[in-house]
C-alpha positions in Angstrom: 0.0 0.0 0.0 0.8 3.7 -0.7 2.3 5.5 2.6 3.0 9.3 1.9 4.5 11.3 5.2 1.9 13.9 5.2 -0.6 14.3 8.5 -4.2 13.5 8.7 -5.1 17.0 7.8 -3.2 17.2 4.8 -5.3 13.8 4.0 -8.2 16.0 4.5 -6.7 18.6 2.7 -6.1 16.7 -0.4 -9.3 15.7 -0.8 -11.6 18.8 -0.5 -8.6 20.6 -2.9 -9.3 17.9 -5.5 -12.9 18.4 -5.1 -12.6 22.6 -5.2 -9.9 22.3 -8.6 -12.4 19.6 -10.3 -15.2 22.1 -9.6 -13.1 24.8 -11.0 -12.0 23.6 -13.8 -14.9 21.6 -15.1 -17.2 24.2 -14.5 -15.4 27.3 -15.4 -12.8 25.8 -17.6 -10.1 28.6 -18.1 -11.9 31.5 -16.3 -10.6 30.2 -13.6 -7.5 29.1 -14.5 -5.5 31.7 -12.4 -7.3 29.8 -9.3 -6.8 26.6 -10.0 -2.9 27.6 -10.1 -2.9 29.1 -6.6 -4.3 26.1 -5.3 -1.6 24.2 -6.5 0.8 26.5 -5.3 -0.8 25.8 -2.3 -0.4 22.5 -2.1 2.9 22.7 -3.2 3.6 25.6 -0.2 2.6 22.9 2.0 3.2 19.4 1.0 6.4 17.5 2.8 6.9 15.1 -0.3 7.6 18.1 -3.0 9.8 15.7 -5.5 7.4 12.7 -5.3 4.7 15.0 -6.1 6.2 16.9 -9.2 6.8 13.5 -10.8 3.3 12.1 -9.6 1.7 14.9 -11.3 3.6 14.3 -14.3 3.0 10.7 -14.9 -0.8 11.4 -14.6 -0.6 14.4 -16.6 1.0 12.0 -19.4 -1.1 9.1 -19.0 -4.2 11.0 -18.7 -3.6 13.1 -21.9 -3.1 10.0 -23.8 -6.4 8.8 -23.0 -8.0 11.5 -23.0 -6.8 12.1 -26.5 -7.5 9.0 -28.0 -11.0 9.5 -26.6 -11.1 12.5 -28.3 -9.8 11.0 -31.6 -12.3 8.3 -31.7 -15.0 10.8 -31.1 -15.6 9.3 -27.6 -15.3 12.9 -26.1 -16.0 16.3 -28.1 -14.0 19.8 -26.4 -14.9 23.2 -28.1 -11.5 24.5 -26.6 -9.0 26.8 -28.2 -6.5 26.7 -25.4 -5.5 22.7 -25.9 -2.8 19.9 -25.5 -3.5 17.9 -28.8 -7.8 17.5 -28.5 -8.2 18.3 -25.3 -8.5 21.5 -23.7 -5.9 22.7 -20.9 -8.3 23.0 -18.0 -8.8 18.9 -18.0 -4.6 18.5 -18.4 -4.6 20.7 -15.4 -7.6 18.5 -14.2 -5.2 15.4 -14.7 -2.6 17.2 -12.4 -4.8 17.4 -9.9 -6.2 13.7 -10.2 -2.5 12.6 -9.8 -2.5 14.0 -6.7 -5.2 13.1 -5.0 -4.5 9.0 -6.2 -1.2 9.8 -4.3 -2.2 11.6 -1.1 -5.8 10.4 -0.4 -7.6 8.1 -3.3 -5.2 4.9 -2.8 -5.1 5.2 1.1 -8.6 4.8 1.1 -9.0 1.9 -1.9 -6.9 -0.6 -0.9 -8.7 -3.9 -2.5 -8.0 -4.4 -6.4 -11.8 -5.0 -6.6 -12.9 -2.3 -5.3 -10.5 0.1 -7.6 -12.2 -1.5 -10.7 -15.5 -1.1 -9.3 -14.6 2.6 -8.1 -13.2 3.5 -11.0 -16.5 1.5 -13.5 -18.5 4.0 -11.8 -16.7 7.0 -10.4 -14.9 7.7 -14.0 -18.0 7.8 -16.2 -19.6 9.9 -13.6 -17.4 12.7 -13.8 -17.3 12.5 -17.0 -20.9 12.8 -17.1 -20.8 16.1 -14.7 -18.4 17.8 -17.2 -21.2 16.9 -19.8 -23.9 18.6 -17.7 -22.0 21.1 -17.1 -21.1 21.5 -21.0 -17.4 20.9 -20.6 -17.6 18.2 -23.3 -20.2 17.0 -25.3 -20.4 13.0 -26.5 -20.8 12.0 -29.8 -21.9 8.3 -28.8 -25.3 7.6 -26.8 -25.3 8.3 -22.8 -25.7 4.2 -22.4 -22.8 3.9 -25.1 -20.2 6.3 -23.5 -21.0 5.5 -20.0 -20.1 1.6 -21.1 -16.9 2.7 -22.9 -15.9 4.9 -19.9 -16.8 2.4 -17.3 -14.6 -0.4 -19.0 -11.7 1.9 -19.2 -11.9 3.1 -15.9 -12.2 -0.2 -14.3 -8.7 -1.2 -15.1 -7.2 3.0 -15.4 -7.9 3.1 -11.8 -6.0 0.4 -10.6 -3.4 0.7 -13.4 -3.2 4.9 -12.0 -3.0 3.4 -8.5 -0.5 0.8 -9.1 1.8 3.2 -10.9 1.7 6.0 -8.3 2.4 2.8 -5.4 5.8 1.6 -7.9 6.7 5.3 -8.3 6.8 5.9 -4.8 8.8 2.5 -4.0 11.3 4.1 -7.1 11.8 7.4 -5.4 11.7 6.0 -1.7 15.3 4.0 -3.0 16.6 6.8 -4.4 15.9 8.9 -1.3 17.3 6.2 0.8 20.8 6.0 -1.3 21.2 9.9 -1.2 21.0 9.9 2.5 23.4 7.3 2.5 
């Protein structure tokens, strides 16, 4: 299981940030852009595991616009964006950042059982998804059944795959800390 050195509060932290940038930036998309970077200043300002973070965020910010992408290619997912990495708009790379995050401080501390990550991540991913699309953040071209079954297959095994890559990450950099204090 993940272990990060932060406090209970920062736990806490983590997860109503994640829920105030996903807010942000589905909702408002770029006019709130300048927001959504002081919070992760914030949580930069604060954090005790700076490094681990920076190269969390990356990872998800590259495996996230990949899929995202090739959602977008096959018409899966529909952005009216100018501001955009590839087919999708900046605010959901941001989004990504921010996802990253929160599977590293709070999400994988909480979903421990491989089971439960697939069946977390069936529902959980389509359903935000599905918020961004109320909220007109991206439009589908398939049906609602039709999307919700392509997202909820992919997010059954991203999930776990996210988690297990963040866990391996932290095992990586956890050696590397251990030999430079050597």
């Amino acid at each position: 299981m993940l272990h990060t050195p932060q406090s209970r509060h920062f736990l806490l932290f983590n997860v109503a940030w994640f829920q105030v940038v996903w807010f942000l930036a589905v909702v408002y998309q770029m006019r709130f852009i300048y927001w959504i970077l002081a919070l992760f200043f914030l949580h930069f300002l604060i954090t005790k595991t700076k490094k681990t973070d920076t190269v969390v965020m990356v990872l998800g910010v590259l495996v996230g616009c990949v899929i995202d992408n090739i959602l977008a290619v096959t018409n899966v997912f529909v952005f009216s964006q100018q501001y955009s990495v590839g087919l999708i708009p900046l605010w959901l790379v941001v989004l990504w950042a921010a996802f990253a995050l929160s599977i590293y401080h709070s999400l994988s501390i909480w979903l421990k059982s491989r089971v439960i990550q697939m069946g977390v991540g069936a529902i959980a991913g389509p359903v935000s998804y599905f918020a961004g699309h109320h909220f007109d953040a991206v439009q589908f071209s398939y049906s609602p059944l039709t999307t919700f079954v392509i997202l909820g297959i992919i997010w059954a095994f991203l999930l776990p795959v996210l988690i297990e890559l963040v866990n391996f990450l932290n095992q990586i950099l956890s050696k590397v800390k251990s030999k430079e204090s050597i």
